[in-house]
C-alpha positions in Angstrom: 196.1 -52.7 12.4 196.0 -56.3 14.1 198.9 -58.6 13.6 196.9 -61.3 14.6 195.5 -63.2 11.2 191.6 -63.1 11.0 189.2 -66.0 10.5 189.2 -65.5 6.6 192.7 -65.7 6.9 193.0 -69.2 8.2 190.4 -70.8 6.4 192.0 -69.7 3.3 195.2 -71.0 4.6 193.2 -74.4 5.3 191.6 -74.6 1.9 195.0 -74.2 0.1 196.5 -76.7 2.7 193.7 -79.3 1.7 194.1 -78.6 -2.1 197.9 -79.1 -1.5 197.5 -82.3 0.1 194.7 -83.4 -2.6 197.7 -82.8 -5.0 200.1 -84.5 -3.5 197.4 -87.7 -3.6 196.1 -87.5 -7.0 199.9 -87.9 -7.7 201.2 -90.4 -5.8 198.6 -92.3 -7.8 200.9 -91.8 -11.1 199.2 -93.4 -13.8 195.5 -92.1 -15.2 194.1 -95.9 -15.2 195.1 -95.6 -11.3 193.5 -92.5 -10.2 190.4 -93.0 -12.2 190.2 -96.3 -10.4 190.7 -94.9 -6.8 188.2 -92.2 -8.1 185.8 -94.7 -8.6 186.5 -96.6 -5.2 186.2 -93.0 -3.4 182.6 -92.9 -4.7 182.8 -90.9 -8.1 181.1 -92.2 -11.1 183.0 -94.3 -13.4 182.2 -91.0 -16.4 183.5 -88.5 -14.3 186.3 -90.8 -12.7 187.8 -91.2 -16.2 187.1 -87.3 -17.1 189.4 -86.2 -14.7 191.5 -88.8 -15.4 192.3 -88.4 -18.9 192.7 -84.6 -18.3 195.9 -83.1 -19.6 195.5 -80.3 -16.8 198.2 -79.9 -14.1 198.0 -81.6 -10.7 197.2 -78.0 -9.0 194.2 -77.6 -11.2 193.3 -80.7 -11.2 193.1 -80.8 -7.3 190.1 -78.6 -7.3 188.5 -80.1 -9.3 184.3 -81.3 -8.1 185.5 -85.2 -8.6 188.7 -85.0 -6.4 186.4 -82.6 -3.6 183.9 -85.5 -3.5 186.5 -88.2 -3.5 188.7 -86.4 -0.5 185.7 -84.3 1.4 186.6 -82.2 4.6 185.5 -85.4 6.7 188.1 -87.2 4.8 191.2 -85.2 6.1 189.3 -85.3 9.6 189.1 -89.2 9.2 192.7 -89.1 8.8 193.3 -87.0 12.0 194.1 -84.1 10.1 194.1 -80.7 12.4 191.9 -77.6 10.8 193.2 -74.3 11.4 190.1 -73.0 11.1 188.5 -74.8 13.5 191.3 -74.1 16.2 191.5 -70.9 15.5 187.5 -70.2 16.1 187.8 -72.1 19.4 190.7 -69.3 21.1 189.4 -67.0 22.8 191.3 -64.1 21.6 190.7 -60.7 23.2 191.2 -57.2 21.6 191.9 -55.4 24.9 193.7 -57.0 27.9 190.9 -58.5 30.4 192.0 -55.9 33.2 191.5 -53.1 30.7 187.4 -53.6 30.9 186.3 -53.1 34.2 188.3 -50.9 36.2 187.6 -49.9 40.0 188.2 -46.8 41.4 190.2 -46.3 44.6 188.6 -44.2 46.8 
């Protein structure tokens, strides 16, 4: 077995890092007149702004929601400078054998 962490790995870690941090901003908003208004400002309709507002669902649930993914998009977190494990972790070049394993030369 590998105990380095496989691609699925990290961009599940990502997505619950990005649903943790969409959390963490729907409250810091505090009051449901306040995040259905920032809703609206992020681009969701005024309808589904206020749906999600008035929800009595918990902040984690509420975080995953379709309203809050199209307010706070992946090019969102980028826009903030936001690192994606995901994306670093495709662009290491990680090797399953040492290089000088492949190509061996015989002495003669």
């Amino acid at each position: 077995r590998s105990t380095r962490p496989s691609k699925s790995a990290m961009q599940r870690l990502d997505e619950w890092i990005r649903r943790r941090l969409r959390c963490y901003r729907l409250k810091q908003r505090k009051r449901r007149h306040s995040i259905a208004i920032w809703l609206q400002r992020q681009g969701v309709t005024e309808r589904n702004a206020w749906k999600l507002a008035m929800s009595d669902k918990g902040w984690w649930h509420l975080a995953s929601t379709p309203q809050v993914n199209h307010a706070m998009p992946i090019k969102w977190f980028e826009g903030l400078g936001l690192y994606s494990l995901r994306d670093g972790y495709e662009s290491l070049k990680v090797y399953s054998e040492p290089p000088y394993a492949t190509h061996a030369c015989t002495v003669v």
